[in-house]
C-alpha positions, 0 to 999 in steps of 0.5 A: 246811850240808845240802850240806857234809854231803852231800858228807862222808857221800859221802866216807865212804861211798865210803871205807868202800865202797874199803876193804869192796872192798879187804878181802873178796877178801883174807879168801876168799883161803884159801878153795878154788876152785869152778868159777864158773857161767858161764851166763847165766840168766834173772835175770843177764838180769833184773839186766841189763836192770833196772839198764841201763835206769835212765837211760832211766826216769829220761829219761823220768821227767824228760820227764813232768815237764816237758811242754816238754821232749819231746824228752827223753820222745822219747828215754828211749822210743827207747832203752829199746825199743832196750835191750830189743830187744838183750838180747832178741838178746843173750839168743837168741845166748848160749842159742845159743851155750851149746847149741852148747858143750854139743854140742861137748863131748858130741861130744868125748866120743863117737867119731863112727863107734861112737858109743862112749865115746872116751879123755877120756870114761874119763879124767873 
């Protein structure tokens, strides 16, 4: 009995979720257009890290439990300071790379031999 409703609250579930996902974009469909930020700050990274290290806490939680199995604590420890590792690189390349957008435009707008405003600068 518990696993058939499991599984008829899991259909429902994902039904309400499909039909939530199909309606939304379509009432913001009037709505005017807003330039989306695009950088990646310290939460989205925060958000980021936290849900792609789910698998390798609930690893090393089932490797915890059961003292047999190590090899499964072995590698929920590897891969998480693996993960950790990367978005602490990936961090580093997009704040990189973010600063050189945000020269390359200030560039754009300045001639180089005056220093003066050039044409796109009086346009915008």
């Amino acid at each position: 009995m518990g696993e058939w409703l499991t599984r008829r609250l899991w259909l429902v579930w994902c039904v309400v979720g499909g039909i939530v996902a199909a309606i939304y974009p379509l009432l913001t469909l009037t709505e005017p257009v807003t330039e989306a930020a695009t950088t990646l700050s310290r939460g989205r990274l925060v958000v980021l890290a936290v849900s792609s290290l789910i698998a390798p806490l609930l690893l090393l939680g089932q490797g915890l439990a059961r003292a047999e199995h190590l090899d499964r604590l072995a590698v929920g420890v590897v891969v998480g300071v693996l993960f950790v590792l990367v978005v602490v690189r990936m961090a580093g390349l997009v704040g990189k790379v973010q600063s050189q957008a945000d020269q390359l435009s200030e560039l754009a707008m300045r001639d180089d031999l005056t220093g003066l405003p050039n044409r796109p600068c009086w346009r915008s």
